[in-house]
Structures are given as C-alpha cells and as structure tokens.
N, CA and C of each residue as an Amber inpcrd file, in Angstrom:
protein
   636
  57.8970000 -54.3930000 -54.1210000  58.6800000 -54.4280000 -55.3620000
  57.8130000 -54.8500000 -56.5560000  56.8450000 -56.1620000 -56.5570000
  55.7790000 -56.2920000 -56.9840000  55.1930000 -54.9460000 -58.3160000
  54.6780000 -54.4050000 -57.1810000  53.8590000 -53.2060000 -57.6400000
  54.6900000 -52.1880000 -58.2470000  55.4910000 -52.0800000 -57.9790000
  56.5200000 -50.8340000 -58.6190000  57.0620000 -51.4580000 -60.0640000
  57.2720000 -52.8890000 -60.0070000  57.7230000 -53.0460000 -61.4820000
  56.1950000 -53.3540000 -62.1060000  55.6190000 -54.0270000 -61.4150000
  53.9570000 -53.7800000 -62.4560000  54.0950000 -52.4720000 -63.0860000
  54.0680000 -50.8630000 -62.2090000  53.3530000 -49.4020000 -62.5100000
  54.5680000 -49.5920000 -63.5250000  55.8910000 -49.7140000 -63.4840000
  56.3860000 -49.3220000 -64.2110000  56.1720000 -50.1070000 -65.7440000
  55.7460000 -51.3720000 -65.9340000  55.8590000 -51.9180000 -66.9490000
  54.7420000 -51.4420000 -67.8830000  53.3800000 -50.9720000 -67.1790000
  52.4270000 -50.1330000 -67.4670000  52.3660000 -49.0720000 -67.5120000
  53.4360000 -48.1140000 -67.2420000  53.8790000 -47.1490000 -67.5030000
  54.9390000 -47.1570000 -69.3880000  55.8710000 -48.2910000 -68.9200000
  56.4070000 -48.3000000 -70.5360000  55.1590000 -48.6350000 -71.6310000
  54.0180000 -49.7140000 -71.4470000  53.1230000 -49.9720000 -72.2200000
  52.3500000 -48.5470000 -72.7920000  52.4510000 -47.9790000 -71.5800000
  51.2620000 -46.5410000 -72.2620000  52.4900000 -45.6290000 -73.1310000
  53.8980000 -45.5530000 -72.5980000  54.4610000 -44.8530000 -73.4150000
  54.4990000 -45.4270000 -74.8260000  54.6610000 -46.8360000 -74.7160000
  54.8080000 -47.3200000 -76.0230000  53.7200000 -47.2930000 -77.0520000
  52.5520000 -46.3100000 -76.7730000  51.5950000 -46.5040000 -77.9350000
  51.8230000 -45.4260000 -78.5670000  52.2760000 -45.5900000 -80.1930000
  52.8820000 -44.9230000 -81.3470000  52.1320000 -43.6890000 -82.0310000
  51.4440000 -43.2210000 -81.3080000  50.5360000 -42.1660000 -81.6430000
  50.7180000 -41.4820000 -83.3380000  51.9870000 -41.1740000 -82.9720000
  52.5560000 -40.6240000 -84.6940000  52.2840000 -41.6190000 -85.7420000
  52.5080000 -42.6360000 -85.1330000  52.4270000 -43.9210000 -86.6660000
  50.8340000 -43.7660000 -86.9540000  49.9160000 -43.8580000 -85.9750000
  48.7440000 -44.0690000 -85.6070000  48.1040000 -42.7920000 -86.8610000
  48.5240000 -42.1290000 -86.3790000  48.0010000 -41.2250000 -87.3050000
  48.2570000 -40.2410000 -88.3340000  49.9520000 -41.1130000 -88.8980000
  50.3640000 -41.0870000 -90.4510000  49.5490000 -42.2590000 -90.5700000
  49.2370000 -43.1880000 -90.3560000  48.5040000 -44.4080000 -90.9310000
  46.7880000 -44.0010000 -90.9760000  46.1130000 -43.4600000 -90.3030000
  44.8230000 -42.4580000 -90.2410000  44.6410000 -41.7550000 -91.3350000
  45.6790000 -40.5860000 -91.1860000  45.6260000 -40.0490000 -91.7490000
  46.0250000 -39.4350000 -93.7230000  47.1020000 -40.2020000 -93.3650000
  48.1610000 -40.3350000 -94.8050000  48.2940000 -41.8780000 -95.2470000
  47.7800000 -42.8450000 -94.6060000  48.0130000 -44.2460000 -94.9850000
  49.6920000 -44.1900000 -95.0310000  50.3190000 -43.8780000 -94.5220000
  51.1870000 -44.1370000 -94.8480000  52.5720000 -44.5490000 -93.2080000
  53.6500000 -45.0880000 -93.5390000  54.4640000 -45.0670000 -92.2060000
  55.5250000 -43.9750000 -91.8960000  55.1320000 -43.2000000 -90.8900000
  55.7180000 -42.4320000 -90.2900000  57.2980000 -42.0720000 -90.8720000
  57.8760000 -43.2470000 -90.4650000  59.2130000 -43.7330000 -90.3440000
  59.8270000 -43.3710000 -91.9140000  58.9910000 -43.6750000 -92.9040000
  59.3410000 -43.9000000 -94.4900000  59.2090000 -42.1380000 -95.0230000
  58.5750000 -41.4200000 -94.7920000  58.2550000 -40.0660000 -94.6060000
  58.7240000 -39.1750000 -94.3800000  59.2330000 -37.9950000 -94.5610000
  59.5650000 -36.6420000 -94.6940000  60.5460000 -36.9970000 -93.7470000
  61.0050000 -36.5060000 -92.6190000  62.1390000 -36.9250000 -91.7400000
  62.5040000 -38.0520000 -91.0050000  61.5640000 -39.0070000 -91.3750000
  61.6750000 -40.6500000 -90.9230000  61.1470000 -40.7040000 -89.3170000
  60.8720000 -39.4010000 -88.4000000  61.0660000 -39.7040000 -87.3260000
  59.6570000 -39.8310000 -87.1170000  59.3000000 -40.8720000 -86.2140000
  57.9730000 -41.2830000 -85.5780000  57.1860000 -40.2800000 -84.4310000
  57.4610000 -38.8600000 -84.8670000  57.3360000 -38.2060000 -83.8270000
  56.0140000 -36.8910000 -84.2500000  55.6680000 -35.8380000 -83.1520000
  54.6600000 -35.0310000 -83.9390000  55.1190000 -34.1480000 -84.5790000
  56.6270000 -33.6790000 -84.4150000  57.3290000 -32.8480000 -85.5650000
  56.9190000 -33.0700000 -86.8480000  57.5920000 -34.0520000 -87.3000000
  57.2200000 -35.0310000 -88.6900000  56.2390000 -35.1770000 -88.9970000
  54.6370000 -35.3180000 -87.9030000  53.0590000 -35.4200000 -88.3370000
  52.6900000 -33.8370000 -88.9350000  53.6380000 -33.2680000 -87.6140000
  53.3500000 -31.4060000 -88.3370000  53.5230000 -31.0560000 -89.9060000
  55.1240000 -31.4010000 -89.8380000  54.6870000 -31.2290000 -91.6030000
  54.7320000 -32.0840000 -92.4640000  54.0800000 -33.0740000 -92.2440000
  53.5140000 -33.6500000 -93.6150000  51.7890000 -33.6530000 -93.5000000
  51.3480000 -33.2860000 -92.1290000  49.6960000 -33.3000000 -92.3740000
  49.0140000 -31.9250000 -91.7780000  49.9400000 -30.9730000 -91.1040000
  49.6490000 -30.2380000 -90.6180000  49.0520000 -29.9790000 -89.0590000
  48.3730000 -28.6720000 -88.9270000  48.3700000 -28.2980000 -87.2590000
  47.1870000 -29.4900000 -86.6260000  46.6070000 -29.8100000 -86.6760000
  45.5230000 -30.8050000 -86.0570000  45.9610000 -31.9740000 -85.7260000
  46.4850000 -32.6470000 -86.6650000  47.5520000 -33.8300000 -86.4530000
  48.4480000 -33.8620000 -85.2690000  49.0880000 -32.3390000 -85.9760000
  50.2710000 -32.6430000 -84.8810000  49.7850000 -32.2430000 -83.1900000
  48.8700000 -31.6160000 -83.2500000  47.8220000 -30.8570000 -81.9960000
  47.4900000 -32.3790000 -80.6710000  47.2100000 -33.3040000 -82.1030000
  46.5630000 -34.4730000 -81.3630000  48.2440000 -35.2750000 -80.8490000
  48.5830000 -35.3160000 -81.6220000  49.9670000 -35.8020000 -81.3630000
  50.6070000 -35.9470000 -80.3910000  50.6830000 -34.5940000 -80.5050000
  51.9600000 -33.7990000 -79.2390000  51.3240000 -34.1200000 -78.0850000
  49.8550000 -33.6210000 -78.1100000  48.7570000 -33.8050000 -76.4770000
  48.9840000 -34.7990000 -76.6020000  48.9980000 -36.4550000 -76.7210000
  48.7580000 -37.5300000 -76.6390000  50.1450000 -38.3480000 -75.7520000
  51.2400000 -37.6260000 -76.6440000  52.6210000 -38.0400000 -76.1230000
  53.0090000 -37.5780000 -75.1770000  52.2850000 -36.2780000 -74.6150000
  52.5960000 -35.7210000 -73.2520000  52.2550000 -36.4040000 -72.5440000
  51.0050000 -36.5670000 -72.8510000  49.9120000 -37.1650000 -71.7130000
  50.4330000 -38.3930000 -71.1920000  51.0070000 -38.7980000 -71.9690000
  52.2190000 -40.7140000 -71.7300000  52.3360000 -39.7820000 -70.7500000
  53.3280000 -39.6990000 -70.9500000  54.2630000 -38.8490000 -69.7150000
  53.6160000 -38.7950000 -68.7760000  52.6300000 -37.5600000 -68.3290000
  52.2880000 -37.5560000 -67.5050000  51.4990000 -38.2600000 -66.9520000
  50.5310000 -39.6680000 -67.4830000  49.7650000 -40.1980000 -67.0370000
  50.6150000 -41.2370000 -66.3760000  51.9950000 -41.4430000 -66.7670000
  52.9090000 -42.3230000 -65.7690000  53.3310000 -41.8950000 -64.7790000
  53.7230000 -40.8640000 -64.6300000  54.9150000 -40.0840000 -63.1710000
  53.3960000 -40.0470000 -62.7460000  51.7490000 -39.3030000 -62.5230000
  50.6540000 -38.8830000 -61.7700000  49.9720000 -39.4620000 -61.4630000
  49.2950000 -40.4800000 -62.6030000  48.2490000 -41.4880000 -62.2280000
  48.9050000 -42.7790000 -62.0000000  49.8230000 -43.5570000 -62.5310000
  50.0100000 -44.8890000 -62.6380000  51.1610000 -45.0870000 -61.2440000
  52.4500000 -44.1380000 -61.3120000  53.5540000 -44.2470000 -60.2170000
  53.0940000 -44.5880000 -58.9120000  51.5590000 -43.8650000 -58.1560000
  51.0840000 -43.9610000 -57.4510000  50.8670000 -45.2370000 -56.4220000
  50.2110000 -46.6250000 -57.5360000  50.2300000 -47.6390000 -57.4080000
  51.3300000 -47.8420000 -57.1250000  52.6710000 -47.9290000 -57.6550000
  53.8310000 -48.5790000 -57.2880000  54.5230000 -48.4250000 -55.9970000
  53.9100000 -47.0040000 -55.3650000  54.5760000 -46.8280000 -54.1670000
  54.0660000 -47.4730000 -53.1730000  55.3620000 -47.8250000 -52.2160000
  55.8770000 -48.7560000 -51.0740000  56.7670000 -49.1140000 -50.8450000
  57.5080000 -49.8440000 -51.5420000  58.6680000 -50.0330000 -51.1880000
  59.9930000 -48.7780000 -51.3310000  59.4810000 -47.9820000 -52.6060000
  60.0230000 -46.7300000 -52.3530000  58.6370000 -45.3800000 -52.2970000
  59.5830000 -44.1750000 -51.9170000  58.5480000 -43.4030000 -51.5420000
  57.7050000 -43.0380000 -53.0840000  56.9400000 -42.0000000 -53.2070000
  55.8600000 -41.7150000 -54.0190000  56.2980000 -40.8840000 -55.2190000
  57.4370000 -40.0290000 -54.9880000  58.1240000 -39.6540000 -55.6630000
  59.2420000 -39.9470000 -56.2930000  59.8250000 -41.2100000 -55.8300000
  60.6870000 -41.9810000 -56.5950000  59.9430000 -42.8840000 -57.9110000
  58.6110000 -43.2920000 -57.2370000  57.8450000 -44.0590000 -58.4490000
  57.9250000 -43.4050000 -58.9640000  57.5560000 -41.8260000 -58.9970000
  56.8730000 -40.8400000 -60.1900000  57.8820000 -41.1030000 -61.2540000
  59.0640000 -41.5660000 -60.6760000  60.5790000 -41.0640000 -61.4440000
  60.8000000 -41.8630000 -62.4240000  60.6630000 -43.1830000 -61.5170000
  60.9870000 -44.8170000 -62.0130000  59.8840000 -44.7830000 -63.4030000
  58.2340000 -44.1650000 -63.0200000  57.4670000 -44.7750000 -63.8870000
  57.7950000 -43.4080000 -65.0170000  57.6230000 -42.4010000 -64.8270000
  58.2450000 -41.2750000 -65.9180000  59.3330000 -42.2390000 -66.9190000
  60.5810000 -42.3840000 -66.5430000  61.2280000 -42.9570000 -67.0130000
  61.0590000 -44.0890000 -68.2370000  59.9700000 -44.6300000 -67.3380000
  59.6570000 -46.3220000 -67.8620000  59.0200000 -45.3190000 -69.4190000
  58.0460000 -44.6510000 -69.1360000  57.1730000 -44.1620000 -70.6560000
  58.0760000 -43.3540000 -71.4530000  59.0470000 -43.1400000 -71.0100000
  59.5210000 -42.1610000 -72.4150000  60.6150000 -42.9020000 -72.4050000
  61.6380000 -44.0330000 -72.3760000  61.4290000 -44.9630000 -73.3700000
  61.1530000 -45.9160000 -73.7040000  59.9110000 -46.2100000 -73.4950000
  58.4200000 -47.0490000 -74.4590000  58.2050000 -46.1110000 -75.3320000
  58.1720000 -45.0120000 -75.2880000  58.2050000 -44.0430000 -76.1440000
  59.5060000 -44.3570000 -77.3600000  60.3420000 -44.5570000 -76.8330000
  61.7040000 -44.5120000 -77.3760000  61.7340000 -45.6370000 -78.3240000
  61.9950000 -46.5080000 -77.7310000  61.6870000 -48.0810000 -77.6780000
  60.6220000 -48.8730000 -77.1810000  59.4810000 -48.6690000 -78.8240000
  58.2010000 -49.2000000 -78.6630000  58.0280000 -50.5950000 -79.5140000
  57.5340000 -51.2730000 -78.2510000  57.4570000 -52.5070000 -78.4460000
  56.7140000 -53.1530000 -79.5440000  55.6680000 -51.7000000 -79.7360000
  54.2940000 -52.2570000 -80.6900000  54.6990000 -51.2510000 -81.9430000
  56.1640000 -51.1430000 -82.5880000  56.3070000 -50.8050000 -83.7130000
  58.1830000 -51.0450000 -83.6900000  58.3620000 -52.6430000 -83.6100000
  59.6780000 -52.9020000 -83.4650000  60.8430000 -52.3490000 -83.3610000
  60.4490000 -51.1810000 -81.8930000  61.2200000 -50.6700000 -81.3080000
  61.9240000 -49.7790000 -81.3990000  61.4750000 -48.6070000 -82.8940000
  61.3120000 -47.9070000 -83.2930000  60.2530000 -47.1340000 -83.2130000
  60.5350000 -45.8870000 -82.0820000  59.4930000 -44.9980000 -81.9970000
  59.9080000 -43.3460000 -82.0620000  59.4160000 -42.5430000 -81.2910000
  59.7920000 -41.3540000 -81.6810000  61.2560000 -40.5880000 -80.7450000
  61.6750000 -39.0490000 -80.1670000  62.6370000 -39.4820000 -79.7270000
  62.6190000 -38.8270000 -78.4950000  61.2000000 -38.7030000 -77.7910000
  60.7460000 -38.9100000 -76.8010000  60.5660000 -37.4350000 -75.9620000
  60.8160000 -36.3860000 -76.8690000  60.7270000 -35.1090000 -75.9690000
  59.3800000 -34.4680000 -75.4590000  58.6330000 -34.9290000 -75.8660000
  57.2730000 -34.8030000 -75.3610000  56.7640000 -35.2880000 -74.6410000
  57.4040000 -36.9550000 -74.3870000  56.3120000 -38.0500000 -73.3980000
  57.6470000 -37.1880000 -72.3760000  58.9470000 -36.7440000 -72.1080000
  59.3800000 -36.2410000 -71.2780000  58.8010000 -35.4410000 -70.1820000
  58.4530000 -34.4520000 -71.6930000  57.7850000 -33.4000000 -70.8320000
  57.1440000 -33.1840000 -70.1850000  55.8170000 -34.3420000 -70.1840000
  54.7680000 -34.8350000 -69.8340000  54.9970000 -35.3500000 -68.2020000
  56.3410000 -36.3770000 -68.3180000  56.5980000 -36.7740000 -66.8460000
  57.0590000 -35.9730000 -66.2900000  57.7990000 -34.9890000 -66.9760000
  59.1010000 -34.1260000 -65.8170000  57.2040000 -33.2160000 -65.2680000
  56.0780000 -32.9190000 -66.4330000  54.9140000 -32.4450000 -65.3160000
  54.4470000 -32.8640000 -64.6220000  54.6740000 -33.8250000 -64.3640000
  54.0360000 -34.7470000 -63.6180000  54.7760000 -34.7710000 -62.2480000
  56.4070000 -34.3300000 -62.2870000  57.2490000 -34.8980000 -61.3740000
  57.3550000 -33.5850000 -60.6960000  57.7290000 -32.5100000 -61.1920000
  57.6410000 -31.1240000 -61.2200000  57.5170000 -29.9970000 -61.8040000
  56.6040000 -29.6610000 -61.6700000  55.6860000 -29.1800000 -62.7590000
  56.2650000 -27.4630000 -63.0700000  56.6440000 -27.0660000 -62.2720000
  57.4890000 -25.6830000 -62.9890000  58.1870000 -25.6850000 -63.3800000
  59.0210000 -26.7800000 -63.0840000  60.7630000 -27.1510000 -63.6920000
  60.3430000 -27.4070000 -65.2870000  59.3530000 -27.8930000 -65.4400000
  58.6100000 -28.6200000 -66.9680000  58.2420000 -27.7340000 -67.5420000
  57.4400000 -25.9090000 -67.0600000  56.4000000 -25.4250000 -67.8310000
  58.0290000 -24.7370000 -68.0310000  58.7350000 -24.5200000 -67.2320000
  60.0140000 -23.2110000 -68.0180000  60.7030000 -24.0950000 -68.5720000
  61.2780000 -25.4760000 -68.2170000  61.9760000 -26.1040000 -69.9510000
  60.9700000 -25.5780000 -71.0620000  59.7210000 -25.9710000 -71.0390000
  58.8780000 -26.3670000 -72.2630000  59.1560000 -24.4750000 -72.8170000
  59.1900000 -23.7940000 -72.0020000  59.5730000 -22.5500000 -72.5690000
  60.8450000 -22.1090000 -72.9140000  61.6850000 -22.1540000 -72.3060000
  62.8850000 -22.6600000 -73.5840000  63.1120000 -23.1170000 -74.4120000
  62.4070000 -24.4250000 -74.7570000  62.3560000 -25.0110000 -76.1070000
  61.0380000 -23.7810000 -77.0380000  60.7590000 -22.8440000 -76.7250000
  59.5390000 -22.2920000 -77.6430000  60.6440000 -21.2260000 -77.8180000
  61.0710000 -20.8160000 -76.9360000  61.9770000 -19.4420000 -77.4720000
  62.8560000 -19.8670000 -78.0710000  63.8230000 -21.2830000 -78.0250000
  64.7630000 -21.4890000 -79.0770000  63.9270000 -22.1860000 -80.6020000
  62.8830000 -22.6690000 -80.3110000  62.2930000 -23.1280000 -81.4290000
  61.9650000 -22.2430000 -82.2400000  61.2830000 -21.3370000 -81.8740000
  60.5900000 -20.2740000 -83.0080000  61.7730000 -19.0580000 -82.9500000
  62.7940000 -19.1710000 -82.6610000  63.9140000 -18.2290000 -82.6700000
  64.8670000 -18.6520000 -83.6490000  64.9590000 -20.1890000 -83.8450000
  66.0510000 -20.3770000 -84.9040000  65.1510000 -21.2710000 -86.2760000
  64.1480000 -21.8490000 -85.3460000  63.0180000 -22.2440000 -86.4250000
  63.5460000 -23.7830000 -86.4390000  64.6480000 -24.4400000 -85.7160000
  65.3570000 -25.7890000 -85.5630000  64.6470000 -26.7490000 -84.3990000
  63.5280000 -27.0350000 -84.3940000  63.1620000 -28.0750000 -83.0470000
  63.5590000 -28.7390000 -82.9280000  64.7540000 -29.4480000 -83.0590000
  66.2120000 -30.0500000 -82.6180000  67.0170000 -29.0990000 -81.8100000
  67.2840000 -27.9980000 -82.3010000  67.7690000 -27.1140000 -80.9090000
  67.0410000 -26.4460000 -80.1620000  65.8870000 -26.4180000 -80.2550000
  64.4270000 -26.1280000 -78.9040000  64.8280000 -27.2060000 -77.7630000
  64.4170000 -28.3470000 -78.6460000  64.4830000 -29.8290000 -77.8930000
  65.4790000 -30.2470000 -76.9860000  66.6440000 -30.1370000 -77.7300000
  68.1450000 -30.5580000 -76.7850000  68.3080000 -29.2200000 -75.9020000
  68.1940000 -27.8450000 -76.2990000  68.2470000 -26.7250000 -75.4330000
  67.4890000 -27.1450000 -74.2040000  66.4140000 -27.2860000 -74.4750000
  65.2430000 -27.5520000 -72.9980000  65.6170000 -29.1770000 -72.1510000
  66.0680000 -29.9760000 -72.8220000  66.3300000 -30.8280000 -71.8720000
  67.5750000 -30.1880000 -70.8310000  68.9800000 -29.9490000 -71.8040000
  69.9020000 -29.4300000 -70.9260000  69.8650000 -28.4590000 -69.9850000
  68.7980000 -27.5030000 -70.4450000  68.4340000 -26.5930000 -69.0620000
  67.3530000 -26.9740000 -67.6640000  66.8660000 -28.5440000 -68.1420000
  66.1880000 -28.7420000 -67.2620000  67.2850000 -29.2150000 -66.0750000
  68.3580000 -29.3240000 -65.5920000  68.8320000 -29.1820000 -64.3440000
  68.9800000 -28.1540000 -63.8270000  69.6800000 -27.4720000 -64.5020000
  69.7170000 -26.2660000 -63.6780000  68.5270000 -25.5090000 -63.2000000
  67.5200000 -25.2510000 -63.7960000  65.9240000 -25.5360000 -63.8090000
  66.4360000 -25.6250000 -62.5030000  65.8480000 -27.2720000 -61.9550000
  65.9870000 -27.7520000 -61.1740000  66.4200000 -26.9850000 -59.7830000
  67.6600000 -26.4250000 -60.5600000  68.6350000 -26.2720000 -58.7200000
  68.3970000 -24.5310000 -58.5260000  67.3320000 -23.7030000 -59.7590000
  66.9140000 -22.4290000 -59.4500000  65.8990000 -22.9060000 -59.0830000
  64.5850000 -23.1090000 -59.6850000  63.2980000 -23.6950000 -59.1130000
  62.8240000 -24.3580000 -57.9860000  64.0260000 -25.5050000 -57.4390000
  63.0390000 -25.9430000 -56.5520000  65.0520000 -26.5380000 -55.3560000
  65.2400000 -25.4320000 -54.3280000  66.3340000 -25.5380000 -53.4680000
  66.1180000 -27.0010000 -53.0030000  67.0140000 -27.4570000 -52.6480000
  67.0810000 -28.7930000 -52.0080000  66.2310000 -29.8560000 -52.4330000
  66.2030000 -29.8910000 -54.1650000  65.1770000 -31.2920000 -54.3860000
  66.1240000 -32.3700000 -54.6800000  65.9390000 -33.6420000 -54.7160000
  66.3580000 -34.3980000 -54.3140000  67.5950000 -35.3290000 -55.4590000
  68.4570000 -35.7140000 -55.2200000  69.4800000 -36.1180000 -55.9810000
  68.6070000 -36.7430000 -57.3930000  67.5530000 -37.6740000 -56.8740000
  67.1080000 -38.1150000 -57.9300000  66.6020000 -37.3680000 -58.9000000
  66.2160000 -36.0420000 -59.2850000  65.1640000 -35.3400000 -59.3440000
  66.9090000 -34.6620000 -60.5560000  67.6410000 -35.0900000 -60.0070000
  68.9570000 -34.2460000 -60.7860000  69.4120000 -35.5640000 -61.6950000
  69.3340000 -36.4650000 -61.3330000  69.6130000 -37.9860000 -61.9200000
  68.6740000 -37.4610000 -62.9890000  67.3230000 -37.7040000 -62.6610000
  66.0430000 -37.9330000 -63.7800000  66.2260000 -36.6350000 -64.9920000
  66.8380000 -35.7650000 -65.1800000  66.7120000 -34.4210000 -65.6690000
  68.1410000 -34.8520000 -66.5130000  69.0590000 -35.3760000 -65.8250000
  70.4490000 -35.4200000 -66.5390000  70.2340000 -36.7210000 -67.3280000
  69.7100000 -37.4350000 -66.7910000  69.1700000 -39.0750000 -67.6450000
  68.7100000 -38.1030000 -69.1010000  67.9160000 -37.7520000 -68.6550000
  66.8520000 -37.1530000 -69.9930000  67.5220000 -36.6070000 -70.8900000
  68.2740000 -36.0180000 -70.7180000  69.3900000 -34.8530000 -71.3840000
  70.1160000 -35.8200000 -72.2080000  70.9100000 -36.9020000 -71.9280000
  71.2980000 -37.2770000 -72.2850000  70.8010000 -38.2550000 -73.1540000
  69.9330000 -38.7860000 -73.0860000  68.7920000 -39.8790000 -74.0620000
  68.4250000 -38.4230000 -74.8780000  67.4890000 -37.6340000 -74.8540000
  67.1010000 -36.6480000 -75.8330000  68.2730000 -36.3900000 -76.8520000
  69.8110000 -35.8310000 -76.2510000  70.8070000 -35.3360000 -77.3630000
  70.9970000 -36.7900000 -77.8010000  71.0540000 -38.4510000 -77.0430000
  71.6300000 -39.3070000 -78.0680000  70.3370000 -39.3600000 -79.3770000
  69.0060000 -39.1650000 -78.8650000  68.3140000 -39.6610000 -79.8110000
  68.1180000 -38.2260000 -81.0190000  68.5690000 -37.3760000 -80.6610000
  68.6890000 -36.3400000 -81.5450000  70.1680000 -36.7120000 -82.2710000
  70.7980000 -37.6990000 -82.2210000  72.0840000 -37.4230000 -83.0730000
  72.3740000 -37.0300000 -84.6000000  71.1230000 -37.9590000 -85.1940000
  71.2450000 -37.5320000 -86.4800000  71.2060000 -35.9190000 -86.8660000
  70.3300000 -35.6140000 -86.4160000  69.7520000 -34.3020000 -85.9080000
  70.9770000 -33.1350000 -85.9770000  71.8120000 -33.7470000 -85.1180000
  73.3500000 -32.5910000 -85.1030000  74.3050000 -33.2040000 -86.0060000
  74.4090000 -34.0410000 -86.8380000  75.2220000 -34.0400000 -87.8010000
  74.4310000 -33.2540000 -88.9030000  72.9220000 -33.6750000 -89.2300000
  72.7360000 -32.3400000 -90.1000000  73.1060000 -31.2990000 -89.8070000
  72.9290000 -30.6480000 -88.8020000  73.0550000 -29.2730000 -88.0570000
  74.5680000 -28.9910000 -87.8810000  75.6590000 -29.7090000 -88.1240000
  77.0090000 -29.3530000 -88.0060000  77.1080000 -29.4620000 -89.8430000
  75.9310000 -29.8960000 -90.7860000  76.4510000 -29.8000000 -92.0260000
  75.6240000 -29.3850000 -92.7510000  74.3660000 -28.4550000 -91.6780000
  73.8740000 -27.2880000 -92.5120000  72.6860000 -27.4190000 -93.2730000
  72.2950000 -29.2640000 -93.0830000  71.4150000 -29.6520000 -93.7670000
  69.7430000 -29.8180000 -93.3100000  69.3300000 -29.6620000 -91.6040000
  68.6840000 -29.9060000 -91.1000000  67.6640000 -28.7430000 -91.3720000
  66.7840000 -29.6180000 -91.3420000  65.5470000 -29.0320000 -92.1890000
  64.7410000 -27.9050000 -90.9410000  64.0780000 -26.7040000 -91.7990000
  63.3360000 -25.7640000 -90.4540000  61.7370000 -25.6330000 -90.3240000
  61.4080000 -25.2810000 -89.3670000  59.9110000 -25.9730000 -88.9760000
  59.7700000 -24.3390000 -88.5650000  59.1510000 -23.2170000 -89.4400000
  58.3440000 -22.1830000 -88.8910000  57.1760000 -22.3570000 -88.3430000
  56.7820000 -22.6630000 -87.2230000  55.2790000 -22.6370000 -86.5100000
  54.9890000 -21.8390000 -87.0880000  55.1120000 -20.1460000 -86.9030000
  54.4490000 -18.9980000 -86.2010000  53.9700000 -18.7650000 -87.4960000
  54.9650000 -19.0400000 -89.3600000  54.0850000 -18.3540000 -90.0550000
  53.1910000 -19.2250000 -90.7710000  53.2080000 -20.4240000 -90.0040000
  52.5280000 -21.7520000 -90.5570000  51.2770000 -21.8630000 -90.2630000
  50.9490000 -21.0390000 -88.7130000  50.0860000 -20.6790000 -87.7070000
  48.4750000 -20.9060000 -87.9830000  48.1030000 -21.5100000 -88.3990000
  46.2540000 -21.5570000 -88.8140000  46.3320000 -21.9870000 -90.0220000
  47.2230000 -21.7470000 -90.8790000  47.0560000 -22.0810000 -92.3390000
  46.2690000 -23.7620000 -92.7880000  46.6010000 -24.7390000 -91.5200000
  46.1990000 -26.0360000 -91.8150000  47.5870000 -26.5950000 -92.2420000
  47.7990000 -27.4710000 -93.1690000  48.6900000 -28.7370000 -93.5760000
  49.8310000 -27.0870000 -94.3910000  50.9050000 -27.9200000 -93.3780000
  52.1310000 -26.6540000 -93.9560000  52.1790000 -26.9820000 -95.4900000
  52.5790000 -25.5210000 -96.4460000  53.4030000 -25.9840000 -97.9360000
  54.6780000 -27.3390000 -97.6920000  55.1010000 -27.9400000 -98.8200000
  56.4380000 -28.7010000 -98.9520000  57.2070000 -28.3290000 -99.6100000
C-alpha cells in the first residue's frame, strides 16, 4: 500500500507541473490564467503565442499522463495488480493537472495529461479518442467539443476496441468524461450562448503566433 500511494502521489506531483503557466511566463511574461481565455491550458498558449508554444505544451502535458500510468504506476504495483496502478497513478496526474498544487490549485482542464494516461493504459482506445477529438475539432473549429466529444466516446472505445477489459478500465474512461465535461463547464454555457470562441488549426497551420 506503501508504494502505491508513494507512485501515486508522484504521479499527481508530475501532473501538477503547470507547463502552460511556465511558458506564458517564458514566453509572454505574463499569467496564463489573466489571458485570452483564462484557461491554464495549451489551447490558450496556442493563441496567444502560437504553434511552438503550444507544440511544447501539449507534448509536455501528455507526457504527465503518460509518464504516470507507464513509468511511475509500475513501482506501485503489489498490493494491486499492474494495471490497476496504471489507473490509480493516470488518475492521480490529471488531476494534479487539474488541481495543481504549485499554482494554487488552479491548473488546466486536463484533456491532454488524460490522453497521455488513457496511452499509457490503452493505447488504441487513446490514439481513436485523440482522433475524434481532431475530426470534431477541425470540423466545427470548437476544442471544447473535440475535447468533451473524445472523452465521451472513450467508453464505448473501450467496449469496441478491447472485448472483455476490465470494469476498471470502464470506471477510468467514465471518471474522465465526467471531470473533462465538469471542467469544460464554462465552456458550454458559452456554447449554449453562442459566445465561445473558435480555434482554426488547419488555416493557422505554419503561419507561427495566430492573428487576434
């Protein structure tokens, strides 16, 4: 038990490092949070500093993710099996992600360090969410409905992808779903009032730091 709440507490520590703040403060001197959509996330680094930023970003917040459910969960197993850590410590980083300790608990709203663990946990179930969120993203141009689209399809995911995986594996996917749409809330009251702002990748594509 020991070891499993160690991986996991070192699992929330790595989620909790603020990458986005890190580098609106790098880059723009400035705080994330106070900024174009307030959110501490690489959406928000995208457009206010453009593709490199957010490049480093996004890789960084995955990598939470996955460096908890692959490298760190490992350690924790024993008392449960190897794939329950993956779950427990996935969990633990996206929200440290969520709720980061080292920016008073205000951090981003975690769909990336997700993604990162659900690769870590199962990795096809992760590469076809992450592709749902690209076809609804660059289809309505809303990465709020990429985002909440791809979490909610990651169960069912689940029960096409991989027959008989394990209750938890449906727990961890429906957990997510549900933390992603609460932390997207603001998100759908713009979007039920028309106001939520749109993020064209595709014609933004190389240009460097999007127009405002």
């Amino acid at each position: 038990m020991t070891a499993l709440l160690a991986a996991m507490a070192a699992s929330y520590l790595l989620g909790a490092i603020p990458m986005a703040l890190m580098v609106g403060r790098i880059v723009g001197g400035i705080d994330l949070r106070n900024a174009g959509s307030g959110n501490a996330g690489a959406t928000n680094v995208y457009r206010l500093f453009g593709l490199k930023p957010y490049l480093v970003t996004l890789s960084f917040d995955m990598f939470k993710g996955w460096a908890a459910s692959a490298l760190i969960a490992p350690h924790g197993a024993g008392i449960v099996s190897g794939d329950r850590a993956a779950i427990y410590c996935g969990v633990a980083a996206v929200i440290g992600h969520v709720w980061t300790i080292f920016a008073g608990f205000r951090g981003g709203k975690g769909v990336a360090t997700a993604a990162g663990a659900l690769l870590g946990i199962a990795p096809l179930v992760a590469l076809s969410a992450i592709g749902v969120y690209l076809v609804m993203t660059l289809s309505t141009q809303y990465v709020a409905i990429g985002s909440m689209a791809a979490a909610v399809s990651s169960p069912p995911l689940v029960y096409l992808l991989m027959p008989g995986a394990p209750l938890e594996l449906y727990l961890l996917c429906g957990g997510l779903a549900v933390l992603i749409i609460f932390t997207h809330r603001v998100n759908i009251r713009r979007l039920m009032k028309g106001e939520e702002g749109k993020t064209d990748f595709l014609s933004k594509l190389g240009r460097g730091k999007p127009e405002k």
